[in-house]
C-alpha positions as CSV (number, residue, x, y, z in Angstrom):
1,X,0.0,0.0,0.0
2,X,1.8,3.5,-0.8
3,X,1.8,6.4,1.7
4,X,0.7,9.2,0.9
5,X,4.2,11.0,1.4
6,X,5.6,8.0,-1.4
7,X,2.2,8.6,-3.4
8,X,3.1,12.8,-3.5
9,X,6.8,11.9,-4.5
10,X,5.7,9.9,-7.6
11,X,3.4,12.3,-8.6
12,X,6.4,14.5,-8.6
13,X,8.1,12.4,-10.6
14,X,5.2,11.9,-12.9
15,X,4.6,16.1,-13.2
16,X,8.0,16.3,-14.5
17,X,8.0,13.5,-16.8
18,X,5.0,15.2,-18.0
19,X,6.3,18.6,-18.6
20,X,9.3,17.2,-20.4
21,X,7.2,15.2,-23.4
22,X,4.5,17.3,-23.0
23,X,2.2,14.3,-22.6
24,X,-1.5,15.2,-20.8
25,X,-1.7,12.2,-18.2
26,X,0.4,9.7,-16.7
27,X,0.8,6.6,-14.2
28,X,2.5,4.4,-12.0
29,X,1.8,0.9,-11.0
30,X,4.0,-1.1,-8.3
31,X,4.4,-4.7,-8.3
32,X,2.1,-5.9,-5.3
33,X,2.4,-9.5,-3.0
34,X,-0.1,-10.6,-5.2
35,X,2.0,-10.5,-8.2
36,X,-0.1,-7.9,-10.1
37,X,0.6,-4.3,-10.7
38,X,-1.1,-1.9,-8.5
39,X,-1.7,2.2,-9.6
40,X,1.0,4.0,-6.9
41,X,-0.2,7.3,-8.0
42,X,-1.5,9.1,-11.2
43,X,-1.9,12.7,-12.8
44,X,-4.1,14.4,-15.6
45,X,-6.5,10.9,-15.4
46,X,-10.6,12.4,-14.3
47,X,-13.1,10.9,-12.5
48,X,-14.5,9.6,-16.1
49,X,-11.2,8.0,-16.9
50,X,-11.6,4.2,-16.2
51,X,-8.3,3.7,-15.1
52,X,-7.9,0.1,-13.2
53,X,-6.3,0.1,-9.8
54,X,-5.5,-3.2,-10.3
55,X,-3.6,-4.9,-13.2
56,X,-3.2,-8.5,-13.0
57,X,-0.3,-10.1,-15.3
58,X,-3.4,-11.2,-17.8
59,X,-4.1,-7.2,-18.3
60,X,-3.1,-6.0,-22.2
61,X,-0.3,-3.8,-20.6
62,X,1.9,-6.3,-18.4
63,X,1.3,-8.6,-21.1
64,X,2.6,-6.2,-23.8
65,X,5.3,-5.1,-21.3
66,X,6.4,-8.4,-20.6
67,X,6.3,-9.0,-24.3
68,X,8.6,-6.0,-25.3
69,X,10.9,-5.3,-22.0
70,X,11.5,-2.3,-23.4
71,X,9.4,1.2,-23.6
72,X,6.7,0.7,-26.2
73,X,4.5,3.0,-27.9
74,X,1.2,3.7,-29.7
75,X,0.4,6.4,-31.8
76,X,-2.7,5.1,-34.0
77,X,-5.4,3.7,-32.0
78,X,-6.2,1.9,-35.1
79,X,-3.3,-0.4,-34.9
80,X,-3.3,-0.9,-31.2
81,X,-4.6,-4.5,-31.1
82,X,-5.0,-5.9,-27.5
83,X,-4.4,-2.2,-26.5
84,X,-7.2,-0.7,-27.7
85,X,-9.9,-1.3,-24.9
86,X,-7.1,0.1,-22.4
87,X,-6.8,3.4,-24.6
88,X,-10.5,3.5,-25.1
89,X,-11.2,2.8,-21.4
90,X,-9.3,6.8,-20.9
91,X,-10.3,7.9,-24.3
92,X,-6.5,8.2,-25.3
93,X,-5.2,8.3,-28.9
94,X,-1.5,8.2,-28.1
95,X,0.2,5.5,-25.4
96,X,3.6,5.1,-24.3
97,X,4.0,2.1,-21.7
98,X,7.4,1.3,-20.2
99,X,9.0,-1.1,-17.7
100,X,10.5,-0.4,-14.5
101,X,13.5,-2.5,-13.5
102,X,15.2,-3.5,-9.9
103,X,18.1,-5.9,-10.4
104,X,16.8,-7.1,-13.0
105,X,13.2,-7.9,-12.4
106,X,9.8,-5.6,-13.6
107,X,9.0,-4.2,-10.5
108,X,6.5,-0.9,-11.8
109,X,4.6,-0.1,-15.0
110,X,5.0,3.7,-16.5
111,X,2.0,4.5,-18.3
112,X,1.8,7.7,-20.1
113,X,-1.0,9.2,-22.2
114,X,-1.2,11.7,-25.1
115,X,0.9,14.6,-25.9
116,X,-0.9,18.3,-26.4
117,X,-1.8,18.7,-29.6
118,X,-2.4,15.6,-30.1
119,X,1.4,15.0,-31.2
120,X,3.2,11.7,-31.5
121,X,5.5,10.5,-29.3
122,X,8.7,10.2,-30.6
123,X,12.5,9.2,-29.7
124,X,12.6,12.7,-28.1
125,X,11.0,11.4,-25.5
126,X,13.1,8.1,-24.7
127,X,15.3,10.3,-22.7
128,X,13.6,11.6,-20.5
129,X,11.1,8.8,-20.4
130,X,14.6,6.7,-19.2
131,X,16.0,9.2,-16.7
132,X,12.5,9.4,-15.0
133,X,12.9,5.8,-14.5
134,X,15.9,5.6,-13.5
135,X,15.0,8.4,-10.7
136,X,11.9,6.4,-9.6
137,X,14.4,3.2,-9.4
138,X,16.1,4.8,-6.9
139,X,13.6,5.7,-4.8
140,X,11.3,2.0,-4.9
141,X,15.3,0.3,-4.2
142,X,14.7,1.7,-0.9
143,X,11.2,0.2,0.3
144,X,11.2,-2.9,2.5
145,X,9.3,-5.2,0.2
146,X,11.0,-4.4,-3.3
147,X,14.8,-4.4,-1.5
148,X,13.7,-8.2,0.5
149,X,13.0,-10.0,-2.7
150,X,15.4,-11.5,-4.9
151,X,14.7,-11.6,-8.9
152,X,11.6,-13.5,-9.7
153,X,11.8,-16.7,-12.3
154,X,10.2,-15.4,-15.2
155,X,10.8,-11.3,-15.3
156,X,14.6,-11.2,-16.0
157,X,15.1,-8.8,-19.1
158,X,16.7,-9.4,-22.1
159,X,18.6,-6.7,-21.5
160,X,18.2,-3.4,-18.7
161,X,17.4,-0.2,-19.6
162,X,20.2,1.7,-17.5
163,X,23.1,-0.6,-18.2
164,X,23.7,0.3,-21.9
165,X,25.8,2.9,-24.0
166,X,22.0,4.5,-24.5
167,X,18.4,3.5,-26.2
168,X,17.9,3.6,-29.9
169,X,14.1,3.2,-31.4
170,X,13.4,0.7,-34.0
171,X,10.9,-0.4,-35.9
172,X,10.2,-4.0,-35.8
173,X,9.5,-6.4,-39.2
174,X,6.1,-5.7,-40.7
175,X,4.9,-2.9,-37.8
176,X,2.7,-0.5,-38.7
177,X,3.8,2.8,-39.5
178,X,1.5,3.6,-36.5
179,X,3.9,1.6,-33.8
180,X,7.1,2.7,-33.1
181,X,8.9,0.2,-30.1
182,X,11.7,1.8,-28.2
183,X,14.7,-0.7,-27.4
184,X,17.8,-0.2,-25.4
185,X,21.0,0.0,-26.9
186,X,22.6,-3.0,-27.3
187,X,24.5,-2.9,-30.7
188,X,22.2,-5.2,-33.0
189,X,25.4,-7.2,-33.9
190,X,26.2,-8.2,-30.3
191,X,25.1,-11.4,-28.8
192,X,22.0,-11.2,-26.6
193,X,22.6,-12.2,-23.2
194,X,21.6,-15.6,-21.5
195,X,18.1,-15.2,-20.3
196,X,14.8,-17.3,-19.3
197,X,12.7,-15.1,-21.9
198,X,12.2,-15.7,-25.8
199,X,15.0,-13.3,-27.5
200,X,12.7,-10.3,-29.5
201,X,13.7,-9.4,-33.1
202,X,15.2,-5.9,-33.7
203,X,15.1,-4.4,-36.7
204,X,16.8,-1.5,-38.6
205,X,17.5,1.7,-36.7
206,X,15.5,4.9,-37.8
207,X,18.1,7.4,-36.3
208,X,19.9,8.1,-33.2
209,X,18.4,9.8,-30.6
210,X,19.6,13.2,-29.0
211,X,22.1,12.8,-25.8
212,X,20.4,11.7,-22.7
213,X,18.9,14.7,-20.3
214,X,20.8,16.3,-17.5
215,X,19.8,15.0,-14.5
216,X,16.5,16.3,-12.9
217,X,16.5,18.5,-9.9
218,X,15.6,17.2,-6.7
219,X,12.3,19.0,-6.4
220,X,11.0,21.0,-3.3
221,X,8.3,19.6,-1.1
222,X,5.7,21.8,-2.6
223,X,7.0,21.6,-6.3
224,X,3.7,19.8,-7.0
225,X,1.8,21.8,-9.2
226,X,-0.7,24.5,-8.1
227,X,-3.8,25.4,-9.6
228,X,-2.0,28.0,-11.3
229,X,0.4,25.5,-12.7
230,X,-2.9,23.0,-13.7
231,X,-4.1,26.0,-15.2
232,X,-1.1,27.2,-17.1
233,X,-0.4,23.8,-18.6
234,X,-4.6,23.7,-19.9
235,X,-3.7,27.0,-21.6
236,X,-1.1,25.6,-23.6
237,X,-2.3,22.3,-24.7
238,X,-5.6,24.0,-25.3
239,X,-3.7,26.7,-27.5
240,X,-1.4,24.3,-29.1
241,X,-4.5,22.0,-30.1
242,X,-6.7,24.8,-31.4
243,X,-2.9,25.9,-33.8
244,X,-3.9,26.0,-37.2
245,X,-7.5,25.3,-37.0
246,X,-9.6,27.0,-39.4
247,X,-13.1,28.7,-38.7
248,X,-15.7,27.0,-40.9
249,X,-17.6,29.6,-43.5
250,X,-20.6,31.3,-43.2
251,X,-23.6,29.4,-44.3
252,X,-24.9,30.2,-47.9
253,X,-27.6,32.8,-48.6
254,X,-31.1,31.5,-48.5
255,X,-31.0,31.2,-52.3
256,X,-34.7,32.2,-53.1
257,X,-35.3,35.3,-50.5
258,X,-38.1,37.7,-50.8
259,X,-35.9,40.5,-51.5
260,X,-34.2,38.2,-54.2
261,X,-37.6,37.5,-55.5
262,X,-38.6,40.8,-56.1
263,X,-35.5,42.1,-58.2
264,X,-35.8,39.2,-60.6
265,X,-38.7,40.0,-61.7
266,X,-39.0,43.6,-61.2
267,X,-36.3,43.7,-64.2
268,X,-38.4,41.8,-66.4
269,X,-40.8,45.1,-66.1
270,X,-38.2,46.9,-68.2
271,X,-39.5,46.0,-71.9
272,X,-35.9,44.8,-73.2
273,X,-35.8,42.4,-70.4
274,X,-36.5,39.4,-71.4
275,X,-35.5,37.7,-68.2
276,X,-33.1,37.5,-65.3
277,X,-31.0,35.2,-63.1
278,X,-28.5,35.5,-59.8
279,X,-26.0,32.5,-59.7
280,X,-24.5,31.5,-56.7
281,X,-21.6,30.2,-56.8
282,X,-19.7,28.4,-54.4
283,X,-16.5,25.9,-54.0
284,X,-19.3,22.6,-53.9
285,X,-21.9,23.5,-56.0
286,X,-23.7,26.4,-58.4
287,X,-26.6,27.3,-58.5
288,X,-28.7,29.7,-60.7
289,X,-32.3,31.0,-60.4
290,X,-33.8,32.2,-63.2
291,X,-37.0,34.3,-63.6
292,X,-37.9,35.2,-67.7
293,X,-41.1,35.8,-70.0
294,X,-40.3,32.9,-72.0
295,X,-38.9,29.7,-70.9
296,X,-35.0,29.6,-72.0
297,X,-33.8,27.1,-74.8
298,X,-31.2,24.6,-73.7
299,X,-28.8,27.0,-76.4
300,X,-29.4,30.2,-74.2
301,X,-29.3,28.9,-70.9
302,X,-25.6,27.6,-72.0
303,X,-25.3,31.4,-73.0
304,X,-25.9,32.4,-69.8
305,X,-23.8,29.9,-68.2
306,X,-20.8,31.0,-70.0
307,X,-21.9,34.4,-69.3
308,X,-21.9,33.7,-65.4
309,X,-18.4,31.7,-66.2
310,X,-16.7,34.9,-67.7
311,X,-17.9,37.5,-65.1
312,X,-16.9,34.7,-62.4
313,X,-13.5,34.7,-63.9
314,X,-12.7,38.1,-62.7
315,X,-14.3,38.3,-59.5
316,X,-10.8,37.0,-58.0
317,X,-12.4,33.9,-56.4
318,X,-10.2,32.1,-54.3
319,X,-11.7,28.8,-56.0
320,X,-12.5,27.3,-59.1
321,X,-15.9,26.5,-60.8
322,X,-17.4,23.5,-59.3
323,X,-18.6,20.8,-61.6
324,X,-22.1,20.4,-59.5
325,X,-24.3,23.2,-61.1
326,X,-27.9,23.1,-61.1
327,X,-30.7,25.8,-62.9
328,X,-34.2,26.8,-61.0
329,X,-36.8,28.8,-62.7
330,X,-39.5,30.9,-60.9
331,X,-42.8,29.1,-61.0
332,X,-44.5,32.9,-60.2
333,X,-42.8,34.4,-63.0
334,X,-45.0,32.7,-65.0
335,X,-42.9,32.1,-68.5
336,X,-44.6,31.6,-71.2
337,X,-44.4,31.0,-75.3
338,X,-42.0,29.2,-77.1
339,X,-38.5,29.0,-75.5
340,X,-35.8,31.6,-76.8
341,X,-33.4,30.4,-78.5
342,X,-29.6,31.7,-78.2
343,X,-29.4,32.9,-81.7
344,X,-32.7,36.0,-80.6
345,X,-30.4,36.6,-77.6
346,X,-28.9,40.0,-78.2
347,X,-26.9,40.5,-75.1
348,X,-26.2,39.0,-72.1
349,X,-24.9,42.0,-69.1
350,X,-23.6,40.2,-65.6
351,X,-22.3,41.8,-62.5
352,X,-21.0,40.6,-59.5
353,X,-23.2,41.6,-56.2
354,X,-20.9,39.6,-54.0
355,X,-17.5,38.0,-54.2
356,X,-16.4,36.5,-50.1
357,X,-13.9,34.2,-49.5
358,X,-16.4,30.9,-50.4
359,X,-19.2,32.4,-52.1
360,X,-19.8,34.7,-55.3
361,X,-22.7,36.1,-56.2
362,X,-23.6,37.2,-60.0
363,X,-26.7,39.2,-61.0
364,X,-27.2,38.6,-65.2
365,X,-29.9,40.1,-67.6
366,X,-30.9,38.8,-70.7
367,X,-31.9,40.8,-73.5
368,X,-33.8,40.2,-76.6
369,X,-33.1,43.5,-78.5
370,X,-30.5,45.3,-76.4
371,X,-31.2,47.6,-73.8
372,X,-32.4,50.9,-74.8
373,X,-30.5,54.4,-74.0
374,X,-33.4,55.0,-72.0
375,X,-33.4,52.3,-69.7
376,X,-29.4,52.0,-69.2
377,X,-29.6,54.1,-66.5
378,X,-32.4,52.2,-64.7
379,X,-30.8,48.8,-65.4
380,X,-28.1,50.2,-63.9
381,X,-30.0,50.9,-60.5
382,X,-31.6,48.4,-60.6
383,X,-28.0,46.3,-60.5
384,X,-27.0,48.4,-57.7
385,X,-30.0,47.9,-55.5
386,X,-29.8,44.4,-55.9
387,X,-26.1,44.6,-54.6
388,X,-27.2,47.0,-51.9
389,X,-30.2,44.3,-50.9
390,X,-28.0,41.2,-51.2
391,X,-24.9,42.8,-48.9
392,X,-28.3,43.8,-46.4
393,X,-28.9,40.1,-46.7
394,X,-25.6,38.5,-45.9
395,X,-25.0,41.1,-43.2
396,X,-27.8,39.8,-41.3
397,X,-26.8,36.5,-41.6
398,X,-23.4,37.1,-40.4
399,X,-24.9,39.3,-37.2
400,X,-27.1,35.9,-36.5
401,X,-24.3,33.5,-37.1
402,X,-22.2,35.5,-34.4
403,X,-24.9,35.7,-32.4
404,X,-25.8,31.9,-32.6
405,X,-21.7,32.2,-31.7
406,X,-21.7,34.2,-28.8
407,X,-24.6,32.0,-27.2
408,X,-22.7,28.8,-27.4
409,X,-19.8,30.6,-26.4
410,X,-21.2,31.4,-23.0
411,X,-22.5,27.7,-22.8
412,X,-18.4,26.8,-23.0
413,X,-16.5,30.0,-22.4
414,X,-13.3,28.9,-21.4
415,X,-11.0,26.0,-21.7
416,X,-12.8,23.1,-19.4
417,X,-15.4,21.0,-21.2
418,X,-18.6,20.0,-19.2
419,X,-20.4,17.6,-21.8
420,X,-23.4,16.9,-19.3
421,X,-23.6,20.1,-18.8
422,X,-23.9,21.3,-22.9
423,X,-26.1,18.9,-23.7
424,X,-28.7,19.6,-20.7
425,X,-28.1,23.2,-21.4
426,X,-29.3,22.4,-25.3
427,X,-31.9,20.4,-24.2
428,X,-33.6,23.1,-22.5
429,X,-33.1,25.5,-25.0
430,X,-34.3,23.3,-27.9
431,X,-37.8,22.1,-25.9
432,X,-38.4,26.0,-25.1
433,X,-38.4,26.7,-28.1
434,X,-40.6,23.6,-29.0
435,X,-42.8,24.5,-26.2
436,X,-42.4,28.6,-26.7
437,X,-43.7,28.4,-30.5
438,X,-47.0,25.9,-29.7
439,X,-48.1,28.5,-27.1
440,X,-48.3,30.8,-30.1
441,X,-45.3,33.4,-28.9
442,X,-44.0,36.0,-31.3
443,X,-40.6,35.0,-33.6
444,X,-38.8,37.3,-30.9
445,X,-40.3,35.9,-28.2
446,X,-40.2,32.3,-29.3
447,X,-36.1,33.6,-30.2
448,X,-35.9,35.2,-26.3
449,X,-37.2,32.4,-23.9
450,X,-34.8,29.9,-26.6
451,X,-31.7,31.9,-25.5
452,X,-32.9,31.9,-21.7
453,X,-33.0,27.9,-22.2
454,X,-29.4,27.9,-23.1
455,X,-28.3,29.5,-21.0
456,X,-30.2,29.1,-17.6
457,X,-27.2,27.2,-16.1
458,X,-24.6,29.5,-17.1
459,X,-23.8,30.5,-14.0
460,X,-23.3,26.5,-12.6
461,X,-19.8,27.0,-14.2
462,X,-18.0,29.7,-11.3
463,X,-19.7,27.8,-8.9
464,X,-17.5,25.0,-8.4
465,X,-19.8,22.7,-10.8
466,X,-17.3,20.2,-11.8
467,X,-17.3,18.5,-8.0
468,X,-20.9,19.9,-7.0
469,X,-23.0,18.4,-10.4
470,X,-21.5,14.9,-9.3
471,X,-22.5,14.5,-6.1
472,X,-25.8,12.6,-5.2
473,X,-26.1,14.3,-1.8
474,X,-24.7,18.0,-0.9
475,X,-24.0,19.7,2.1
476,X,-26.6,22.5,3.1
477,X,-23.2,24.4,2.7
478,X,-22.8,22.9,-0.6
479,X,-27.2,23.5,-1.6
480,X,-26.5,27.1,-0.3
481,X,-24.2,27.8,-3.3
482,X,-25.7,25.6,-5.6
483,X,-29.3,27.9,-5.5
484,X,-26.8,31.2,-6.1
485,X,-26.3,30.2,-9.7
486,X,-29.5,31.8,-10.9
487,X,-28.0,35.0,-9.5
488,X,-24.0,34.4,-10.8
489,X,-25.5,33.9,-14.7
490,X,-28.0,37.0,-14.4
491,X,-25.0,38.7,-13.4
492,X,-23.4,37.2,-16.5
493,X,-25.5,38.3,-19.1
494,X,-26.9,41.5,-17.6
495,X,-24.3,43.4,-19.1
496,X,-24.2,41.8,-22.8
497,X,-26.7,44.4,-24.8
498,X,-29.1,41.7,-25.8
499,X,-31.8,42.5,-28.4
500,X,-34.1,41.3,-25.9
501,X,-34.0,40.9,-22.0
502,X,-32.6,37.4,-21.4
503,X,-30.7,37.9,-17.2
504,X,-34.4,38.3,-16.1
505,X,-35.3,35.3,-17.2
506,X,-32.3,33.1,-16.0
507,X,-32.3,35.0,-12.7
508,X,-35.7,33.9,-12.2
509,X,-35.8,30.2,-14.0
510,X,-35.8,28.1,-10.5
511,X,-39.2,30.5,-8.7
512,X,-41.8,28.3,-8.0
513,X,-45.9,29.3,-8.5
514,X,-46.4,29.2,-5.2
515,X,-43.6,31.4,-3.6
516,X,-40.9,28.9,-2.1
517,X,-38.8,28.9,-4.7
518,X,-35.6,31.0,-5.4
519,X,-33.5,33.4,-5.6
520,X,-36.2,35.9,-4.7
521,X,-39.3,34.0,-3.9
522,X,-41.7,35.4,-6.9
523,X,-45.1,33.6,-7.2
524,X,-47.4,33.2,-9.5
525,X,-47.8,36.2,-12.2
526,X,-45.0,37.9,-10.7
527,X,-43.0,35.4,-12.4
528,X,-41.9,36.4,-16.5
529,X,-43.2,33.8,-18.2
530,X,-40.4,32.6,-19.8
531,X,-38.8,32.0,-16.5
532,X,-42.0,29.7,-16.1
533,X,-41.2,28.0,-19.7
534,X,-37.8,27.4,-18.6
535,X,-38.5,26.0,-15.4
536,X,-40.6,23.0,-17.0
537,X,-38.5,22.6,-19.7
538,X,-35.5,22.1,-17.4
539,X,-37.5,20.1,-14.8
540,X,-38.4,17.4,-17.0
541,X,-34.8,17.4,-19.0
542,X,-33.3,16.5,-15.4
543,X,-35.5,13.8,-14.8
544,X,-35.9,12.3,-18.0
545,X,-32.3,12.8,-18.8
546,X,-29.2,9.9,-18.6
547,X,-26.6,12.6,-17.7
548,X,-28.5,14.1,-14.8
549,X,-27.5,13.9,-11.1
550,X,-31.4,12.2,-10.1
551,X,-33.0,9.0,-10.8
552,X,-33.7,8.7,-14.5
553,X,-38.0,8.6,-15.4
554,X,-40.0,8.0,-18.4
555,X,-41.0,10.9,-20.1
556,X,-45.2,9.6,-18.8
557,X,-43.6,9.3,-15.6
558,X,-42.5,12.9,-15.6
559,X,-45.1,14.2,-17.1
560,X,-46.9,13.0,-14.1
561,X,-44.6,14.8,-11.9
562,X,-44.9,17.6,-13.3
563,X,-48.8,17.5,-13.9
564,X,-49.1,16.7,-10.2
565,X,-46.9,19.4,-9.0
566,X,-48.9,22.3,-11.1
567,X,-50.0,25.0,-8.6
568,X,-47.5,24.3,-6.6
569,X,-44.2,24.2,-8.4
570,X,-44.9,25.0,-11.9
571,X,-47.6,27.2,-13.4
572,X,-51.1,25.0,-13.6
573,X,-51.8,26.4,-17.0
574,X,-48.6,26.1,-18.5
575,X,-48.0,22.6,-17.1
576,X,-51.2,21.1,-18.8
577,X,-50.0,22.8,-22.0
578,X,-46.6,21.3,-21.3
579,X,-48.1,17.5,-20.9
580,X,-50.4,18.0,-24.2
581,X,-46.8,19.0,-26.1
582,X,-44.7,16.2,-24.6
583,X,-48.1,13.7,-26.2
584,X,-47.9,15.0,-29.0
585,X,-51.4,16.9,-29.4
586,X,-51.6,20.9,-30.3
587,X,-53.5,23.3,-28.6
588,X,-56.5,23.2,-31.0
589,X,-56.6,19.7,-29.6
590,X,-55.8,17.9,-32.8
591,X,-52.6,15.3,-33.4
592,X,-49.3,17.0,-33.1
593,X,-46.5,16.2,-35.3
């Protein structure tokens, strides 16, 4: 059994080991008098992680350390083999396992677990991975049961890893490109020695490694890491990890927009119009609707292709034409008569409306005689206008994109992730809006009491949630600051100029109908309703949900709860309404979708 002063030592050992190969988790196990390995201390592993406390010599990694002697690692989950449920069990894509000798037996198990930014680990790790060894060698040489015990039959090495001119990494016959095993240094032309244990094939060496570490630094009794340090070492592999990665684009326009609509086929009032089109073009696909007074031949919608292919030419597009294209006429435009053929086409005039990094936008008229001196200059407006409208257009689809943004952003504002969390949080925010646009609620409305959804629990996350959310019983201490966070998000999001109020309503998301709820005991009325919306929505995500903290119910089984708490907890009106949503039936009484 380790002591907690041996345990905070090996930690030590493990933190540096850590900050030298960068790696986000690693632990020790310690030969036991059962014969297995048993976890002496561990760091960066959560409460989720399954790690074993507990390996018995049948377990993937003694065997594969037993196999190998030497330090062996993974880098492709894929080609893991018997590893795989071991990586899977911490959700780790990288591994590096490695042996600890004492005179010549396998006395410990170093396990260590994926590099930030998801790098490989490589033989610029050995080194250190070695010297950290060697350092914890030292220190098991002096407990009672590891010094008392002569080598064991069966765990001599082929060879130990602090005895040799220094380690080389090799790549053994027919590996994948995904596993690289570390041996020692033994010169591949030397004899192995005599052991009890099957002689393992090296193969070629892929490069020396760089000269062994100097030796670490007896650390200071509180050289464990603070929560500054945990927090320091998040930053960077959060940073590192997010290097290089590329925002994804805006979504396209809605192709077929009123305002889209109307300038199509307000050209074709102008008499030498004989119809229209805007193209969209984009690195997948294009896309061209086209409103005319007679349908287009198969001759003059090529014309207008390679009118839309010339103009797209010298919009600068950072992308080619796409070979998916597609052509949709306006049914209300009504085209009729026999289709124009290319050779009545007198002109074609194109112009680009917008030209962003994944998206182009052309605007094309087709004319039947040639426009007119007198409407050159209104075809000319009516170009700009249509650039003016589509710019109005994309603007507000950026301003809700990074709106949409900033409301997720608050769900996960910093570095931690709380998945349980998220998804309760979109749970809510989804079924108010559900239950928000059946009670017949403006668009703003229905758009307000969705945000509130989202983020009614925003405040959970400075109120010590990570060890709080887990626990089936608190403290009163513990309930006391639990109920503030209805108070920490309003705080939150009182200061973030919101179309619409939104703090009010997460402030108030936990009062009850009949005054004994919190933080400011509001009953009935005195409630905002989408508090009240909320407040359902979020009672029966919690019970009907797999990741919440209480016994998991049926939806009929909550809607019970709910239905029998109305009056008291939840607003009688709105909890009926609630039930009749959950079932499936609309308020006119008839089937629900």
């Amino acid at each position: 059994m380790t002591t907690p002063d041996e345990e905070r030592t090996y930690r030590e050992d493990l933190y540096v080991l850590m900050e030298k190969v960068r790696a986000t988790r690693a632990a020790l196990y310690l030969l036991d008098s059962s014969g297995g390995y048993r976890l002496a201390a561990s760091f960066g592993f959560g409460r989720t992680d399954r790690l074993p406390e507990l390996l018995q010599r049948t377990h993937p990694i003694p065997v594969t350390v037993f196999e190998r002697r030497e330090p062996y690692v993974v880098n492709d989950v894929r080609e893991a083999g018997k590893l795989v449920g071991a990586m899977e069990a911490t959700s780790s894509t990288r591994l590096l396992v490695a042996p600890l000798y004492l005179d010549g037996r396998i006395v410990g198990l170093l396990d260590v677990r994926d590099k930030a930014g998801r790098e490989p680990f490589t033989n610029e790790d050995l080194p250190w991975v070695l010297e950290v060894l060697r350092r914890l060698a030292e220190r098991v040489r002096s407990l009672p049961f590891y010094a008392a015990a002569g080598p064991t039959p069966g765990l001599v090495p082929e060879t130990s890893p602090f005895d040799q001119t220094g380690p080389v990494a090799v790549r053994r016959p027919g590996a994948d490109a995904g596993v690289l095993i570390l041996e020692s240094g033994r010169s591949p032309d030397a004899p192995p020695p005599a052991t009890t244990q099957p002689v393992v094939p090296v193969g070629p060496r892929i490069g020396p490694l760089p000269a062994p570490p100097p030796p670490l630094q007896e650390l200071s009794a509180d050289h464990l890491p603070t929560a500054t340090l945990r927090l320091q070492r998040l930053v960077d592999e959060t940073l590192a990890a997010a290097a290089g990665r590329r925002l994804p684009p805006l979504p396209a326009a809605v192709r077929e927009t009123p305002v889209q609509r109307l300038f199509l086929e307000a050209a074709l009032l102008f008499p030498d119009v004989v119809g229209s089109a805007l193209t969209f073009v984009e690195p997948s696909a294009l896309a061209t609707t086209v409103a005319s007074r007679r349908p287009l031949a198969a001759d003059a919608e090529a014309a207008l292709a390679e009118n839309v292919e010339r103009i797209f030419a010298k919009a600068g597009a950072r992308f080619g034409l796409p070979a998916a294209r597609s052509a949709t006429p306006l049914e209300a435009a009504g085209a009729r008569g026999e289709p124009l053929p290319r050779a009545d086409v007198a002109a074609i005039q194109s112009s680009v409306l917008w030209a962003g990094p994944e998206q182009v936008a052309i605007l094309s008229l087709v004319f039947r005689h040639g426009p007119g001196a007198d409407s050159r200059d209104a075809l000319k407006s009516v170009h700009l206008l249509a650039k003016s409208a589509l710019g109005e257009v994309q603007a507000a689809a950026r301003y809700r994109e990074a709106f949409r943004g900033l409301v997720n952003k608050l769900v996960e504002p910093g570095l931690r992730r709380y998945p349980a969390l998220k998804a309760h949080s979109y749970n809510v925010g989804r079924m108010s809006r559900r239950f928000a646009t059946s009670l017949g609620m403006s668009a703003q409305e229905v758009e307000q009491v969705t945000v509130a959804g989202i983020l009614h629990d925003v405040g959970l996350r400075d109120l010590n949630y990570e060890e709080l959310y887990a626990k089936r019983s608190l403290t009163e201490d513990e309930l006391k600051l639990l109920r503030e966070h209805p108070r920490v998000g309003a705080h939150v999001l009182e200061d973030v100029p919101w179309p619409y109020p939104v703090a009010p309503l997460v402030r108030h998301h936990h009062e009850r109908w009949d005054g004994a709820g919190y933080p400011d005991g509001l009953r009935g009325e005195e409630i905002p309703v989408g508090s009240r919306i909320v407040h359902l929505c979020e009672a029966f995500d919690a019970m009907t949900s797999s990741t919440s903290y209480r016994s998991v119910l049926t939806p009929a089984q909550a809607l019970e709860v709910i239905v029998g708490k109305r009056g008291t907890q939840f607003d009688p009106e709105l909890a009926l309404a609630f039930r009749k949503l959950v079932q499936g039936v609309r308020p006119d009484g008839g089937a629900g979708a």
